[in-house]
N, C-alpha and C positions, 0 to 999 in steps of 0.2 A: 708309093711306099715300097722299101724294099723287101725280097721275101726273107721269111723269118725263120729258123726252126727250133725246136725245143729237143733241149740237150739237158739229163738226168742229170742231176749234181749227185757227189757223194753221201751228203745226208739226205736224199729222195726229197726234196726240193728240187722243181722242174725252172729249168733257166731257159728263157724266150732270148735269143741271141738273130744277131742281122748275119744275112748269108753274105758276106764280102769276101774277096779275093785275100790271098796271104793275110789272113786276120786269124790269129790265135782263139781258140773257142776256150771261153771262160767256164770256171765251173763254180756251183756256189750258189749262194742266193740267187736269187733275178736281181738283174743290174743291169738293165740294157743301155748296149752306152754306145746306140746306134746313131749316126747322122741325120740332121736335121733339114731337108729339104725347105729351102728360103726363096722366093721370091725375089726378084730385083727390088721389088719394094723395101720389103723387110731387110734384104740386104744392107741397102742404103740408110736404113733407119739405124743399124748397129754399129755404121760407121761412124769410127771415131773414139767408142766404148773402150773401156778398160779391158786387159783381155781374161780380168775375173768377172767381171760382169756377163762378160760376152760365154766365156765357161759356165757359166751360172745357167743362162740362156740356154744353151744347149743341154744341159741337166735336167732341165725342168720337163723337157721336149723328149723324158728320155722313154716315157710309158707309150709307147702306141697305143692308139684308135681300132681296136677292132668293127669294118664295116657289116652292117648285114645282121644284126643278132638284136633279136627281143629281148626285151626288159623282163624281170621277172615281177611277179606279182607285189603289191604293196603290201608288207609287212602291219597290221595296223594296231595289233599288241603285241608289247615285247616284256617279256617276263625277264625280269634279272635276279628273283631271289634264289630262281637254279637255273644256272646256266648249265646250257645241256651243249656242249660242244660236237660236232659230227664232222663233215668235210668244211675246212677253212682255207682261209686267205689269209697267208700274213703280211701287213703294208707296214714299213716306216719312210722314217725322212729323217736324211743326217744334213749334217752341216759341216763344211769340212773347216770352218770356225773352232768346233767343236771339238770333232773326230777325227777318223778315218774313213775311208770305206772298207775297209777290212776289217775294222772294230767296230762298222757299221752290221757288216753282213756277218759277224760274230756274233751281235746280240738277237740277228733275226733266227740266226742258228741253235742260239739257246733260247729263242719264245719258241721256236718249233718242237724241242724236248718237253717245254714247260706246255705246251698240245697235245702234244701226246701224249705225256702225264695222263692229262685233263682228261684221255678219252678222246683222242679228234685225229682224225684222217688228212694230212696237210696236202694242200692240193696244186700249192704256188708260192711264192715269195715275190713281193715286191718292195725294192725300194726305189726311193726317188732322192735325189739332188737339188736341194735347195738353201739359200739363205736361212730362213726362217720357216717352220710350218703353218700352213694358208688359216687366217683367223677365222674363217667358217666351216671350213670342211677338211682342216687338216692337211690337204694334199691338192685341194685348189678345184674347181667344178669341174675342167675337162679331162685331170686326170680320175676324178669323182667318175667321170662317165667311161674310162677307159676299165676300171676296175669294176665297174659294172655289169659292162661287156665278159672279161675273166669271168666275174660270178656265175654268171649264165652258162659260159662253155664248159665251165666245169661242176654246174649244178652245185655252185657252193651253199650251203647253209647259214656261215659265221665269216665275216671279217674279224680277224684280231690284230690289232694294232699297236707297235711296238712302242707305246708313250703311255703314258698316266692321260689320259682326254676328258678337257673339261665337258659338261654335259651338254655345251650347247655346239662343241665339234661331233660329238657323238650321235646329236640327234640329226644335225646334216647332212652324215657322212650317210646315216640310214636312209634318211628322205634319198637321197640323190642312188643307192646301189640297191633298196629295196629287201635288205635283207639285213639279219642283226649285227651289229655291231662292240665288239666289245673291247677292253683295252687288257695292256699287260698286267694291272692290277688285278682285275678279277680274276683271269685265267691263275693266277698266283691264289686266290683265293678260296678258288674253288677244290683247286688241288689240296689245300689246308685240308678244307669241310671233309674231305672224301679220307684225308689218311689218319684224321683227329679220331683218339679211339678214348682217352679218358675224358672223364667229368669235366675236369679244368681245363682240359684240351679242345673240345669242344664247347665250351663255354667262350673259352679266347678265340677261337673261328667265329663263333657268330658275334662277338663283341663285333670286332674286324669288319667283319659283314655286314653291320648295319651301319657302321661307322661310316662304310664308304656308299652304301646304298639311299644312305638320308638328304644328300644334297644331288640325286640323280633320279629321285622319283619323278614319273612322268603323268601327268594329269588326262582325260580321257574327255573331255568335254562340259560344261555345267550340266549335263541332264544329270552327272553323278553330284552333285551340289546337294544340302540338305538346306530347305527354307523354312524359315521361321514358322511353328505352328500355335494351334491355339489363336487368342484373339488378333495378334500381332500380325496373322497372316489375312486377314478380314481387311477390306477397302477401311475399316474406319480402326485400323490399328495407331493410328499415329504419324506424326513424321520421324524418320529413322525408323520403323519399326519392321517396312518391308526392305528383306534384302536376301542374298543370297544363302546366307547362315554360311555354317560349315563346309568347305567344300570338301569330298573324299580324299582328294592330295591334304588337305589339313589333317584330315584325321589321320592319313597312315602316317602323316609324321607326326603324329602328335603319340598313337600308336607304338612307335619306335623307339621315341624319343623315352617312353615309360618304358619299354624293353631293354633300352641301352642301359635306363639306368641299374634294373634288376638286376642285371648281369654283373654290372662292376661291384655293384653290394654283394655278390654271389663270389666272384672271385676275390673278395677281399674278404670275404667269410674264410675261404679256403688258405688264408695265407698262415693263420696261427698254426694249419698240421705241416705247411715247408718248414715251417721255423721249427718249431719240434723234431722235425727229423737232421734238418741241419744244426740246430741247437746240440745233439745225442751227439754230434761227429764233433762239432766244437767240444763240448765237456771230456770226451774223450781222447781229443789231440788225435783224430783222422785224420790225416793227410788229405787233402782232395786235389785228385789232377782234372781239370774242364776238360776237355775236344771240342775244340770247336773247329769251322770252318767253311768252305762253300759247300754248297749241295751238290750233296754225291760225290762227295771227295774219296767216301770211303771211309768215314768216320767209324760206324757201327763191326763194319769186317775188322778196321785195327783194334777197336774194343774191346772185339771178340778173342781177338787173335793175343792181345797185351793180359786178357784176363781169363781166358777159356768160358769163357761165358758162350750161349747162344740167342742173344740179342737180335731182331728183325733184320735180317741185311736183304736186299731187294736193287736191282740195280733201275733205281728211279728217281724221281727231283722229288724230295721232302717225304722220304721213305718213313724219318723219322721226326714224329713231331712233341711227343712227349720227354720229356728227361729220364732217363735211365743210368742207377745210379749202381756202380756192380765193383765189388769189391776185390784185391790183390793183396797178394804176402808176398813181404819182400823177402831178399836173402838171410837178412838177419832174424826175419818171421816176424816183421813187422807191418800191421795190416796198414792199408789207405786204401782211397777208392779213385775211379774214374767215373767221370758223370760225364755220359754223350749227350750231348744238346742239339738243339734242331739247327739246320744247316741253313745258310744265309747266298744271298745273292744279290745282284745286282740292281741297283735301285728298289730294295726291299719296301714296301710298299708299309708307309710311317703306318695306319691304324693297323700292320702284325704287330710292327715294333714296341707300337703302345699298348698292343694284348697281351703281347707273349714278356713282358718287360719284367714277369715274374720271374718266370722263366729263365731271363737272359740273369737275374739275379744269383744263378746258383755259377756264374763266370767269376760275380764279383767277390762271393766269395772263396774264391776258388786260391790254392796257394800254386799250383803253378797251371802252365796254361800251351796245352800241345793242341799248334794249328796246323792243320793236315789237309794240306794240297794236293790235289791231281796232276801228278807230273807229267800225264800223258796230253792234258788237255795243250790244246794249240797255244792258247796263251794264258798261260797259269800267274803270271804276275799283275796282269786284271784282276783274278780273283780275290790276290792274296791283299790289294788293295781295296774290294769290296769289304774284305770281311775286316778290317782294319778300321774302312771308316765306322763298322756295327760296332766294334770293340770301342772307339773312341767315345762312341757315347754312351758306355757304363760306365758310373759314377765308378771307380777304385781301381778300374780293369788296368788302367794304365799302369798303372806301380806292380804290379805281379808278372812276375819270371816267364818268359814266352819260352817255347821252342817248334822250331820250324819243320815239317815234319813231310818230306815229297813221297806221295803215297802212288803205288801202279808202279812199283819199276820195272816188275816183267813186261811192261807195254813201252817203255821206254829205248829208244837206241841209246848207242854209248857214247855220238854224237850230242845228244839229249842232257845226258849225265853229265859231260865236261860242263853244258852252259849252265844246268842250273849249279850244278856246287859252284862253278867262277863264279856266280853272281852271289849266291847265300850259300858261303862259305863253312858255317856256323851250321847249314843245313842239315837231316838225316834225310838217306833216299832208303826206303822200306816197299815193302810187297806184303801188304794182308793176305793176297791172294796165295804166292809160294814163300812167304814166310821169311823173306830174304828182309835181314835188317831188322827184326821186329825182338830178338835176343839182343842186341847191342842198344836197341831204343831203350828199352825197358831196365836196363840195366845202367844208361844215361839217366831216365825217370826218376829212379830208386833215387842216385846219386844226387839228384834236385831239389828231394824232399827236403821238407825243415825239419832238423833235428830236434830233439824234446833239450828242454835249456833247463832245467832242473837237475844236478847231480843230487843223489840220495843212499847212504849207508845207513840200515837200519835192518835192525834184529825183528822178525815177525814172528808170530806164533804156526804152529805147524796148521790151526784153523784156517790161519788165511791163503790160505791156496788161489780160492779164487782170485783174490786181490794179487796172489804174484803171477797166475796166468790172464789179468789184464796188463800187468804189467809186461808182458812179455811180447803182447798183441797190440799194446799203443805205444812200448816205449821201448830201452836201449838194453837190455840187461849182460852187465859186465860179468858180475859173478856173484856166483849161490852157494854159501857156506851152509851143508845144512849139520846143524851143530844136536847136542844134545839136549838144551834149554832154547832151540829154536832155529832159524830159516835168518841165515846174516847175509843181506840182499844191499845188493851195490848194482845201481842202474841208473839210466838218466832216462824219465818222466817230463812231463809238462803240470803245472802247476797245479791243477784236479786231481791227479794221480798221487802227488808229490806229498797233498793235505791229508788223502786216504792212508797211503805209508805213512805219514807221522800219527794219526789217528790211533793206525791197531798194532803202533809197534810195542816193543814190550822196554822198559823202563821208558 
């Protein structure tokens, strides 16, 4: 083997690179994309192969063997209703079918945010180069054993693994490196559990969490089995009467299975007070603008900054998990709201989608719709595709007025600037942070609203006051005669408002 050294990458992911002569030192995930020393044998066996096959070959070959290191102890319970994350390992497998390796070693770079989130100390990055991931262990038994090896030299705790892994990769992947194992779904999960602060919010975390926990329970042996008692368990119980009964894996999923359902009865108790509060802004002709976008775009700062509000802002993945719903006057003194919604990503993991589906309801009905990207990120039009395909599956989301919103432009060169306006033309580049852009957004916003489609002249009595200062707060007011027999009001309302002026006006 050749020797090897290990070179810091820029996001503190340590990269294992081969010492070669004029060889550029990569920086970035681990990606060793060192030579493979062949045998005449093995030579002569490749002869002939295609030279994707033979690339293929050499990918797979790309994890060295560390000699000389003990195994760490066997793992023999593994709790996953909290995963307690500490020093990890993060491993995937691309396919260049698929991807890239740069949008390879992009995703490993946001499971390492979505770690640290969680609480976890990142200690490596691996990936690997393959057709397909290995159907027992993910990544195939010897590089199984080369990752092993990592664990031990760096006293890791936690494997996390950049794919959704069915339960039966997960549990081999543990047999084989001795230590726990988890995927990017839970690490997603757990971070929910930790930032969920209301009822509903926490409610939808652990829907989520059992949803995904029910077909990954792991069973401990029959001594936890429960056998039939009473006479059934006696030599003269019968045929069929002795047998194992219950076993503990049955009950916790049986367990569950009565928790899940609580929960969805619980969360669907709580739906009649969204619709009442949403209901109040429909009768009233509120305006409502959504945010949405990927996490940590910056959503909550432009919020703040669109409405002077002081909203959570926290620079972290899924800072905010509840809706928050914070109201604006326009120029003409026309009130609407913005409602920030919890930030999405990449392969969103379907039981949030189907928790939080409440949630994504206040998008649908939303009348216009500001999505607020990271302009700084390396590659911001990934995201703005993630969060397109979330949008796609809201039943109405498609027919409501978008606008595209590049958020960070003090982090931005001017370099930066030209590509993305060349590309989303139509775009806003804004800074929550120094505030650049955020008067001309806002005053785009105003201009996108829907106007109230009702004209109304009507004489009111000098009582209804209140009635012309909601008028004034939901709708258009041209002008106020205020006369001697009365208040001669000329505005455009929407059709609640519209029935109320005809109601207390006077003839």
């Amino acid at each position: 083997m050749s020797e090897q050294s290990q070179q810091p990458a820029d996001d503190g992911v340590v990269v294992n690179q081969p010492i070669a002569p004029e060889a550029p030192v990569l920086t970035g995930v681990l990606a060793d994309q060192s030579d493979v020393l062949l045998d005449e044998t093995s030579a002569g066996a490749g002869y002939g192969e295609s030279s994707e096959a033979w690339e293929e070959r050499e990918s797979r070959n790309s994890l060295r063997h560390v000699q000389g290191l003990g195994e760490l102890q066997d793992v023999t319970e593994v709790e996953y209703r909290k995963v307690r994350l500490e020093r990890v390992v993060l491993v995937g497998v691309w396919s260049s079918r698929e991807t890239t390796q740069a949008q390879a070693e992009e995703s490993l770079r946001e499971l390492a945010a979505l770690a640290e989130t969680a609480g976890a100390v990142v200690c490596d990055g691996l990936l690997q180069h393959r057709s397909r991931p290995d159907a027992n262990t993910y990544v195939g038994s010897g590089k199984a054993r080369e990752i092993a090896d990592t664990v031990a030299v760096h006293e890791v705790d936690t494997i996390i693994v950049d794919a959704d892994l069915p339960p039966s990769q997960r549990r081999a992947l543990e047999d084989a490196t001795k230590v726990k194992v988890v995927d990017r779904t839970a690490v997603i999960l757990d971070i929910f559990a930790q930032h969920a602060t209301s009822r509903e919010g926490k409610a939808q975390v652990e829907l989520a969490q059992l949803q995904y926990m029910l077909p990954r329970l792991r069973g401990w042996g029959g001594s936890l089995s429960r056998q039939a008692g009473g006479r059934a368990a006696g030599a003269d119980g019968g045929i069929g009467s002795r047998g194992p009964g219950e076993t503990k894996i049955e009950m916790d999923r049986r367990v569950i299975r009565t928790r899940i359902a609580r929960l969805r009865r619980q969360i669907a108790e709580m739906a009649p007070a969204r619709d009442v509060k949403r209901g109040s802004r429909r009768r009233y002709g509120l305006p409502t603008v959504a945010v949405v976008g990927y996490t940590n775009a910056g959503k909550s700062s432009l919020t703040n900054r669109l409405t002077g509000s002081a909203e959570l802002v926290e620079n972290a993945l899924f800072a905010t998990l509840d809706t928050a719903v914070r109201r604006a006057r326009a120029k003409d003194g026309r009130l609407y709201a913005y409602v920030d919604t919890v930030g999405f990503v990449r392969r969103l993991p379907t039981q949030l989608v189907e928790a939080f589906k409440s949630t994504l309801e206040e998008v649908a009905d939303a009348d216009l719709i500001v999505h607020v990207v990271d302009g700084s990120h390396p590659d911001p039009f990934s995201q703005i595709d993630a969060v397109n395909e979330v949008l796609a599956d809201i039943e109405g989301a498609a027919d409501i007025p978008r606008l595209l919103v590049f958020n960070k432009a003090d982090r931005i060169d001017e370099a930066t600037r030209d590509r993305l306006l060349a590309l989303e033309p139509d775009a806003r580049l804004v800074s929550a942070a120094s505030g650049e852009g955020v008067d001309g957004l806002r005053a785009l916003v105003e201009s996108m609203l829907p106007a109230p489609n009702v004209h109304v002249e009507a004489l009111l009595p000098y009582s209804a006051g209140a009635l012309l200062s909601r008028v004034r707060e939901y709708g258009h007011v041209i002008a106020v005669d205020y006369r001697d027999d009365g208040m001669m009001v000329e505005a455009e309302v929407n059709d609640h408002l519209a029935a109320q002026i005809v109601e207390q006006s006077i003839g």
